[in-house]
N, C-alpha and C positions, 0 to 999 in steps of 0.2 A: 744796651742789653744784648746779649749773646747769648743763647742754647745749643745744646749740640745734642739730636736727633739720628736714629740712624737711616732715616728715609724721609723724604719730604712729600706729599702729593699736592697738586699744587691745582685746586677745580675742586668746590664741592659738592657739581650735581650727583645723577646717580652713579658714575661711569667713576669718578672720584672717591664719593660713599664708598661704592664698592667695594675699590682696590685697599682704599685707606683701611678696612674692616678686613679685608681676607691678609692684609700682610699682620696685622695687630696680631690677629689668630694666631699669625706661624710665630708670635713674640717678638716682632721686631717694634722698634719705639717708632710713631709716628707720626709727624705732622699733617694737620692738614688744611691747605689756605685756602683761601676765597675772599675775595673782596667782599661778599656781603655775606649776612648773615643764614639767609634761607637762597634757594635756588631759584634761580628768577628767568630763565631762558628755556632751552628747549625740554626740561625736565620738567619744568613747570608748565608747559602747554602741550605738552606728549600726548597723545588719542589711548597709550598705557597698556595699547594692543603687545599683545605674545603670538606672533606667527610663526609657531613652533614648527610649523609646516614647511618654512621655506625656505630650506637648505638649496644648494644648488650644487655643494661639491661635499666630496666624502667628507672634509673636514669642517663645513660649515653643518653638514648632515650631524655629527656627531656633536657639535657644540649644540646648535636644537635642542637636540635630545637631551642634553645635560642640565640646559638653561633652564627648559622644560619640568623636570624634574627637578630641579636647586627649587625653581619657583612655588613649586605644590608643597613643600615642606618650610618656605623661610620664615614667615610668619613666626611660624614655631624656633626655627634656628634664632631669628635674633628676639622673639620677647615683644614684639610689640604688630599691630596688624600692617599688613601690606593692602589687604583687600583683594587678593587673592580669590578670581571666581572663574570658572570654564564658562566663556563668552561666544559663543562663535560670529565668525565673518560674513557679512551681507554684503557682495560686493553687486552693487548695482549696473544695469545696462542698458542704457538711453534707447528710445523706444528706435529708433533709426539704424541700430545696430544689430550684429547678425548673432543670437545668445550662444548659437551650438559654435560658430567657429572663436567667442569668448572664452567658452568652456572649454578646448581645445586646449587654449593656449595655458591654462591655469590646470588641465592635467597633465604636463609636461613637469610642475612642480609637486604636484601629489594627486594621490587616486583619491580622496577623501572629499570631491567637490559633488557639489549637488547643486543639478541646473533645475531651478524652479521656475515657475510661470507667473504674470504679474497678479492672476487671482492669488496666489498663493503667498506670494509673496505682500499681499495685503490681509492675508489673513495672518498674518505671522506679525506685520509690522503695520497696523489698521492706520497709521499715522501719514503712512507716505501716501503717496498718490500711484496709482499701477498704471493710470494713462501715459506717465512717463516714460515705464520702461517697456523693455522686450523682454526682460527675466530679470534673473539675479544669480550669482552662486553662492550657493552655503556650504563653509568650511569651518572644521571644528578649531576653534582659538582661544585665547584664555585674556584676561586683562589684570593689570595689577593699577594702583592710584601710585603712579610715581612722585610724590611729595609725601607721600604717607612711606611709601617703602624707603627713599632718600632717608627722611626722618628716623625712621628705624634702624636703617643701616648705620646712621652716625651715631645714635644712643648708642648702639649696640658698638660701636667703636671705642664710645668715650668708656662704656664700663670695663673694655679689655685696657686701658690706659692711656688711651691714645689721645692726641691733645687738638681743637679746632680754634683758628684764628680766623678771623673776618678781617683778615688784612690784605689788601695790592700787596704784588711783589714792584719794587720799583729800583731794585739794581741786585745783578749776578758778583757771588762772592768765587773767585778762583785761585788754584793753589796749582803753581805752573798752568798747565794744561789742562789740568783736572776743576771740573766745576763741583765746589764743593758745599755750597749754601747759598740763601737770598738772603738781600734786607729790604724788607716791606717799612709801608709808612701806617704809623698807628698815630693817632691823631696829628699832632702836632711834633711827633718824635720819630725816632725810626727803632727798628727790632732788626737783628740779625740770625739768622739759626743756619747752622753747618750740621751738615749731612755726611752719609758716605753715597749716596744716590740721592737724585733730586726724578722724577717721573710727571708728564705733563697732561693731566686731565681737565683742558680749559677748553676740550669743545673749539669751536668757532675761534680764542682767544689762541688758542694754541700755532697758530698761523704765525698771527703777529708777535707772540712770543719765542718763536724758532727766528724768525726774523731780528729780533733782537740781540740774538746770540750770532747773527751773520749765517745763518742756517736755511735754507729751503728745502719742504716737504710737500711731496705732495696732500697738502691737508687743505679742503674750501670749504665753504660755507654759504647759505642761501638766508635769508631773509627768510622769516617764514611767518602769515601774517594769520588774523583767523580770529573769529569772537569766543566768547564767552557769556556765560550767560547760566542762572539759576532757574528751572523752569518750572512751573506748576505741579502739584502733584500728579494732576492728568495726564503728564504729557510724559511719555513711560517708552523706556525702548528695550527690544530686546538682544539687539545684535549689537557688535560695533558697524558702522556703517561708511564705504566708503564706495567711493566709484571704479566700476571694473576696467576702469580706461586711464590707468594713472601714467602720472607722463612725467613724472620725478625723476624715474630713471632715467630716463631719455635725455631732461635736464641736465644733470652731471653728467652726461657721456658728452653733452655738448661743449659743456662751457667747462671741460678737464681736456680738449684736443691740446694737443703737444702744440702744434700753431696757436695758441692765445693764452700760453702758462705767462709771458710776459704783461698780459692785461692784468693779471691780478694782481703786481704791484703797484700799478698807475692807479692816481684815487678818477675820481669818479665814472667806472667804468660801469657798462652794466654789460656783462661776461655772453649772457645768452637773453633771449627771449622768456618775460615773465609767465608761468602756467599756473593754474588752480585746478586741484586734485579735488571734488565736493565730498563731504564725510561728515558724519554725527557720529560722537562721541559723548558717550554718558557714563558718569560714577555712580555711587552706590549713594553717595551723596544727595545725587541731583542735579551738580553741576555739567550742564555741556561744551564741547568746544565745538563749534563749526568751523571748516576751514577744505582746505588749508594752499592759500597761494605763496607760492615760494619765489623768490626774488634772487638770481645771482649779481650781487654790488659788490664792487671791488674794497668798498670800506666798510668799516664797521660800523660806523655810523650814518651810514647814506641816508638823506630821507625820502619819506614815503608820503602819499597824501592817506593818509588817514579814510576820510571821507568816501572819496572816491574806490579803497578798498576794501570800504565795509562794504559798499553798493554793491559791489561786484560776487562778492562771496555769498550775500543774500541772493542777487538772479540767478546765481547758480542752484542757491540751493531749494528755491520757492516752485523751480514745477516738482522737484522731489518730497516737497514737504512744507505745502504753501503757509500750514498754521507757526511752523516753526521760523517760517525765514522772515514773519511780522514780530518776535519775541524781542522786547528791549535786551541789547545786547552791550557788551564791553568788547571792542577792538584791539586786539595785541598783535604785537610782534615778538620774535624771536629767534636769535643766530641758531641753525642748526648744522655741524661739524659733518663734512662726509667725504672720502677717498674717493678714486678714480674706477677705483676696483668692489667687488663686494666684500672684502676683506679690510678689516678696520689696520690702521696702524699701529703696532702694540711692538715693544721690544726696545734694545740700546738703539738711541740716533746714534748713526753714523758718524766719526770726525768728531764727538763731544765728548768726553769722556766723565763720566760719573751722570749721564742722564738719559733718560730711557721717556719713551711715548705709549698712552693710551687712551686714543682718538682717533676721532675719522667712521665713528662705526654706521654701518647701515644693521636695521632690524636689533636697534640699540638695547631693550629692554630685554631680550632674550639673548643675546651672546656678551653683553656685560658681565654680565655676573658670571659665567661660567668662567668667561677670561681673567676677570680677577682674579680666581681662583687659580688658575693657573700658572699666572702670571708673580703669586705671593708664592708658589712653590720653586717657581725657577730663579726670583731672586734671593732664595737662600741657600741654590745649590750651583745656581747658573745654569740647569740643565733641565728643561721638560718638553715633550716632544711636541707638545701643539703649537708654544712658542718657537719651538728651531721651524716649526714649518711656515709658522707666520713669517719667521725672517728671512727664508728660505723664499716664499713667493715674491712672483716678477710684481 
């Protein structure tokens, strides 16, 4: 069986959704794969925070503001709810820590921070423990349910015409030099679909899939591990909550040194030292996620003790929230995609001709969707100016 498509995307969390939905819009025909049928990694265990706040360069500033804005209207744009609510940020500060040279360093990214005191911050969030900290800062933030907005986004694709496979891609179709389709395996059989573009939104997969075409990018991934868990009606929160001491960043600046790009092909590597960032995250639902330790493994499939990393995410979390860190829990994992840079991958790979990247993003849920956007205008003109700049940066 053969189709011919005139764009492929190939990833159907939200970063895929997305793209697949804003190119339909501009009318172009298009596919869009995934090995399974619902999203089951990092979109599926996203905290769903909007830190419209934290731009750091004029062009990340301007994308904010657009993500920001796209978000408070999409609901409505695609017809089904996202969960769409202005949430703001509880960033917590371990009582050992100095709050005013915290808050310092978080109004550097915006003036909108407000350094509270642990009374205070017990009166807001009666759940935590204030012996723990030395403050907190409140920054205004928004949350969306990323399985609910993914969902949305793909309904809202399939009614512009666009077409969803839950198939692996399991070999590249090319015509000379130019890559011009895949063929995935569908049960027992295989499918073929030729493109005139094929663009790669597989997150963490996307690695090993440039790899396959003999290609290296800078594109890593962490392990990212963290419960789950449905909680009482009592147990009610009002911020998204994380720790004001995150060390994420600090992770990928580590384990991206030019000295140890050769570790990530070698299997069982582990790139840098493991860190846990502690955070509560609540839906409208009810569902929480605790977490979140992240793990740089040179394979996709390293494992993990399980056991030993629920234990761990609960001591974290039990002086900040001793009722919540006894709650029967579900332990996940999940690959999360991220560059060296704070600027995501997006635009034609290099040397391949007919395929283009969009991956790698930090602060995913707010500059996705604006990049889509952008990114369905420039492939039908080849020309828009946020993409020439993405291409354009070192």
């Amino acid at each position: 069986m053969t189709k011919n498509y005139d764009w492929i995307v190939i990833g159907g969390g939200i970063t895929g959704a997305a793209l697949a939905y804003e190119l339909a819009k501009q009318g172009v025909k298009t596919l869009l794969l995934d090995p399974t049928p619902q999203p089951y990694q990092a979109t599926r265990y996203s905290y769903g925070g909007l830190g419209y706040w934290a731009g750091t360069t004029t062009l990340t500033h301007q994308l904010c503001a657009e993500g920001i804005a796209l978000h408070r209207q999409l609901t409505a744009e695609l017809g089904a709810e996202t969960e769409f609510r202005e949430l703001p940020v509880l960033f917590t500060i371990p009582a050992d820590t100095n709050p005013e040279a915290i808050a310092a360093q978080y109004r550097q990214l915006t003036d909108s921070v407000e350094l509270l005191t642990p009374e205070t911050v017990a009166s807001l969030e009666p759940l935590l423990n204030p012996q723990a900290l030395s403050g907190a800062l409140r920054i205004p933030h928004a949350q969306i349910n990323p399985i609910r907005t993914t969902a949305a986004y793909r309904a809202a694709f399939a009614r512009l015409g666009g077409t969803i496979r839950a198939e692996p891609v399991q070999t590249w179709e090319w015509e000379g030099d130019r890559l011009i389709g895949v063929t995935t395996q569908v049960a027992k059989s295989q499918a073929t679909y030729h493109c005139d573009h094929i663009t790669l939104c597989a997150g963490a997969w996307s690695r090993s899939l440039l790899k396959s075409l003999g290609i290296r990018l800078p594109i890593y991934f962490t392990h990212a591990t963290g419960l789950e868990l449905y909680a009482p009606p009592d147990l009610q929160f009002h911020h998204l909550i994380i720790t004001a001491l995150l060390q994420r960043s600090h992770l990928e600046a580590t384990a991206t040194q030019p000295d140890w790009a050769t570790r990530w092909d070698q299997p069982g590597e582990e790139i840098a030292p493991a860190i846990l960032d502690p955070g509560i995250a609540q839906f409208q639902d009810g569902r929480i996620l605790l977490g979140q330790g992240s793990h740089t493994l040179s394979d996709l499939d390293a494992p993990l003790d399980a056991q030993g990393e629920e234990a761990k995410i609960r001591e974290a979390i039990a002086p900040l929230c001793p009722i919540l860190a006894e709650q029967p829990a579900q332990w996940f994992r999940c690959l999360v995609a991220f560059s060296p840079t704070p600027l995501p991958q997006v635009g034609p790979v290099p040397g391949c001709n007919g395929l283009s990247l969009f991956s790698g993003f930090s602060n995913t849920l707010v500059l996705a969707p604006p990049l889509a956007r952008h990114f369905a205008r420039w492939a039908l003109s080849n020309q828009n100016d946020v993409i020439d700049q993405l291409q354009s940066s070192p």
